[in-house]
N, C-alpha and C positions, 0 to 999 in steps of 0.2 A: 765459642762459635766453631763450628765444621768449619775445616779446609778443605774448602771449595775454590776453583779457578772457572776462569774465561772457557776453558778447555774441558772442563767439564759436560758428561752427555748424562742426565737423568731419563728415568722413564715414569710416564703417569699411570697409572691403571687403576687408583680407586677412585669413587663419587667424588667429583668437583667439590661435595657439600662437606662430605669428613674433612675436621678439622687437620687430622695429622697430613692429608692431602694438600690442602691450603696452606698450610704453612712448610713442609717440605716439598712440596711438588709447585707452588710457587713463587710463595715469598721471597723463600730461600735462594731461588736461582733468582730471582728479579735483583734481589742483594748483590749476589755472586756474577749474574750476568754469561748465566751459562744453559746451554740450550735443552729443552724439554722435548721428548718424542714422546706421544699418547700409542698407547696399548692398544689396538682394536676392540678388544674383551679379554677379560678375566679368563677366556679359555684360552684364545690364543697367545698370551701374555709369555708363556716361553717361545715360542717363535719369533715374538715382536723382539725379545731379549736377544737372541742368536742374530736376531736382523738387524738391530739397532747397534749392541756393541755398548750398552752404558756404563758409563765408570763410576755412578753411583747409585742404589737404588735402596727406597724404601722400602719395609714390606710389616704384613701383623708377621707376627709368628706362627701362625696358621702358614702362611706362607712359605716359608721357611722349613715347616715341618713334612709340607709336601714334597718340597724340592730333596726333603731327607731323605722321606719315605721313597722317591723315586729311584733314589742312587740306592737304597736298600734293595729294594725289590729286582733292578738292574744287577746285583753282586750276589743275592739268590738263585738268577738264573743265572749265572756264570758259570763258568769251568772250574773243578780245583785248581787249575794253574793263575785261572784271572784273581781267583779268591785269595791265594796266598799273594799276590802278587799285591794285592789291593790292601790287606793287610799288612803285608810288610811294610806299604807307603805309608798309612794310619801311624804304625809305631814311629814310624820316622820322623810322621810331622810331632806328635806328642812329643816323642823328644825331645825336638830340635827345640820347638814352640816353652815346653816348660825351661830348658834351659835360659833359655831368652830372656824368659816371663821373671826369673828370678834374680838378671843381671849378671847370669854366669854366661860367656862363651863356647860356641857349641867348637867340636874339635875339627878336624880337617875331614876325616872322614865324615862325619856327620853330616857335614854341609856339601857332602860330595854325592853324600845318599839322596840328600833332602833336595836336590838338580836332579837328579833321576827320576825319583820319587816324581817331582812336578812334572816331566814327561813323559813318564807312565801311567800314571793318573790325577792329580791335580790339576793338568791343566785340561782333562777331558771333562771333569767337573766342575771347572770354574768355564766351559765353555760354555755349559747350561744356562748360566748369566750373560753371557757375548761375550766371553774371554778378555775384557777389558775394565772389570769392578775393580775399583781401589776400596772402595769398604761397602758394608750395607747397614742400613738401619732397621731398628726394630722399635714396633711401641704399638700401643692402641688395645696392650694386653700383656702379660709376664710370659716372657720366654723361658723355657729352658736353659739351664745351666752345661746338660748337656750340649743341644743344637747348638750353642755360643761355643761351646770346646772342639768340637766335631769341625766344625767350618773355620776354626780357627787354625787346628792344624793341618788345615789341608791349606791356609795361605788365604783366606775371605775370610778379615774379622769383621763381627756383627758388633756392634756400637746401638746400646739400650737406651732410649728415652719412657721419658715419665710427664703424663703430664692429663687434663682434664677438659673437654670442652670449655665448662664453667671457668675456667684460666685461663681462658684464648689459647691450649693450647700447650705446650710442652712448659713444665716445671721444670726440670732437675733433667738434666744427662751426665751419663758416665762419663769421664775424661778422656780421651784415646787414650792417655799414656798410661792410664788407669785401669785400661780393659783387661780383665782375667778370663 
């Protein structure tokens, strides 16, 4: 089961009718007991994010791959200064993140880059969410391997579900403690 609290802020944005909607955008919080804001529209659904502030949210990976594609296209038109800067936070999170992933400890400095790094850029990008995601999910189609590594080192792990209308709905999810 997700760890979900009281305190938790979700957001809605797809059809009432999709199951992965129904069972994440309400069942879920009905369980948990934690509050749901609706999206206006699928267009303006990062505004609602920036205005809402949710600390969970579902999405396909279409989703996901836009929100990619925007911080791409955003680091395209940048400066070489924003570029290297944005890169040098990329290596940082990959590091820190694979170190972690393996049960090794990262070093002092590391974690002194990996604080910087987050206010240099991680947190202008996890502000794209409302600066307050504890994780996101994914499902209703295969994500990339990359998109999951991308967003993971920058600090917003994606947590993959599996599952079929025909099953009411999610079969199989990855473990958090399991997510690579």
């Amino acid at each position: 089961m997700l760890p979900t609290y009281r305190t938790d802020l979700g957001i809605s944005y797809l059809p009432l009718s999709h199951i992965a909607e129904r069972l994440l955008g309400h069942f879920i919080k009905f369980y948990s007991g934690y509050v749901t804001v609706f999206a206006d529209s699928l267009e303006d659904m990062p505004y609602n994010l920036r205005q809402s502030g949710p600390t969970i949210m579902f999405g396909t990976p279409r989703v996901f791959e836009k929100f990619y594609a925007r911080i791409s296209i955003a680091i395209k038109d940048a400066s070489l200064f924003q570029k290297t800067i944005y890169n040098w936070a990329l290596s940082v999170g990959k590091n820190y993140t694979e170190l972690k992933d393996q049960g090794r400890k990262p070093n002092l400095w590391l974690k002194l880059n990996r604080i910087l790094a987050h206010f240099l850029v991680y947190r202008k990008i996890k502000d794209m969410f409302g600066g307050n995601i504890r994780f996101l999910l994914s499902g209703a189609a295969p994500i990339s391997p990359n998109i999951i590594r991308y967003f993971h080192w920058i600090g917003l792990d994606i947590y993959e579900g599996y599952g079929m209308t025909e099953t009411t709905g999610i079969v199989q999810e990855i473990k958090l403690e399991k997510q690579k």
